[in-house]
N, C-alpha and C positions, 0 to 999 in steps of 0.2 A: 617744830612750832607750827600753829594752825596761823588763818589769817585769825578765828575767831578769840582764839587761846590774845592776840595779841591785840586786839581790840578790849578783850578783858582783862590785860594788865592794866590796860589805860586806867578803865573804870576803876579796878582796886587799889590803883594810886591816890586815887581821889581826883583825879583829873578832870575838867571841863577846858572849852573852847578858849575859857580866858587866860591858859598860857602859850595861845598861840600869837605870837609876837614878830617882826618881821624878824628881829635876830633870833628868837627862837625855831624857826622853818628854814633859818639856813642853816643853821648848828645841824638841825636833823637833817636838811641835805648834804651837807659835809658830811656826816656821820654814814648816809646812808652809799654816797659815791665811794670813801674808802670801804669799805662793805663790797662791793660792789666790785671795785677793783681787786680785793685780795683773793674773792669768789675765784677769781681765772673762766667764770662763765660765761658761755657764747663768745668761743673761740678770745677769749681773752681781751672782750671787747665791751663790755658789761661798765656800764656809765651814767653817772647822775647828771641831767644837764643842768647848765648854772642858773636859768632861769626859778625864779619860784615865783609863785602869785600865793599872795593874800589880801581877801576883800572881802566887804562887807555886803551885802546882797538884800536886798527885801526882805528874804527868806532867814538873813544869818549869815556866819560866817561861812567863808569858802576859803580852803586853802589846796593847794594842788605841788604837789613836785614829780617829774617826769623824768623818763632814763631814758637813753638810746643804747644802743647797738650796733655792731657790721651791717644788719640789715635793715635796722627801722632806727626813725628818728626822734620820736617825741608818742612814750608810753607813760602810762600812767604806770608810777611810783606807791606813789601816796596821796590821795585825797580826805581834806575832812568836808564832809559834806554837810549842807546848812540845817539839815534836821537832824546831826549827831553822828550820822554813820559815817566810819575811817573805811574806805577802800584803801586795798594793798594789790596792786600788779594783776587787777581782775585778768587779765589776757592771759597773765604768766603761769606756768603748770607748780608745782609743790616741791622741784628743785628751785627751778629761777626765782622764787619768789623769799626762797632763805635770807640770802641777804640783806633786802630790806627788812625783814620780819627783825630780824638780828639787832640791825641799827635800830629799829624803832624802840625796841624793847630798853637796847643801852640810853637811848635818846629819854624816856617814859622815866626810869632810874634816875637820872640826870637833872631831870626839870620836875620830879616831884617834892612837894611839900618836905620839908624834913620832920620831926614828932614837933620841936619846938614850934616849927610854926604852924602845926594844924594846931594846937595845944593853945595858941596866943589866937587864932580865930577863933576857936571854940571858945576861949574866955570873953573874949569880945563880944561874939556872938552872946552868949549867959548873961551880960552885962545888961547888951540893949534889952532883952527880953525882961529884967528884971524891975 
């Protein structure tokens, strides 16, 4: 899986900023620390820190969750940035960065729309319009 491959899941869930919810960015750091730990990468030290931020900005939303390591303390994880763009472990090479990709995907699954309820917006939507 790409970072890009996984940014375009998002989008073909039907996904936007608005399921980003304080419980929903810890679900996905939970999701992404077991990920993470079952990896056994970087020397079996590979870890989501518990901290997450989400907040509102001039610009939009901003949402951030961070990993550590044996040798570093606080890397970017996951960002949603306030003009749309999802960062995934920009620092991390295309092994280390598997695991989060992983979790975001199960996470993306998780928190999309089911038929019924795109199906009950859509009607809704058709209503006002009408």
């Amino acid at each position: 899986m790409t970072r890009d491959e996984a940014r375009q899941a998002f989008a073909d869930a039907g996904l936007d900023y608005s399921v980003l919810t304080k419980a929903s960015i810890k679900r996905l750091r939970d999701m992404i620390d077991t990920e993470l730990r079952n990896s056994k990468l970087i020397r079996d030290s590979f870890r989501a820190r518990r901290y997450v931020s989400l907040r509102q900005t001039p610009n939009g939303t901003l949402g951030y969750i961070s990993c550590k390591a044996y040798y570093f303390d606080n890397r970017q994880a996951v960002t949603f940035e306030p003009g749309g763009f999802i960062g995934f472990a920009g620092w991390a090479d295309e092994t280390n960065v598997q695991p989060i990709l992983k979790a975001f995907i199960a996470w993306v699954d998780e928190v999309r729309p089911s038929p019924e309820e795109r199906r009950a917006v859509k009607e809704k939507y058709e209503r006002a319009r009408s």
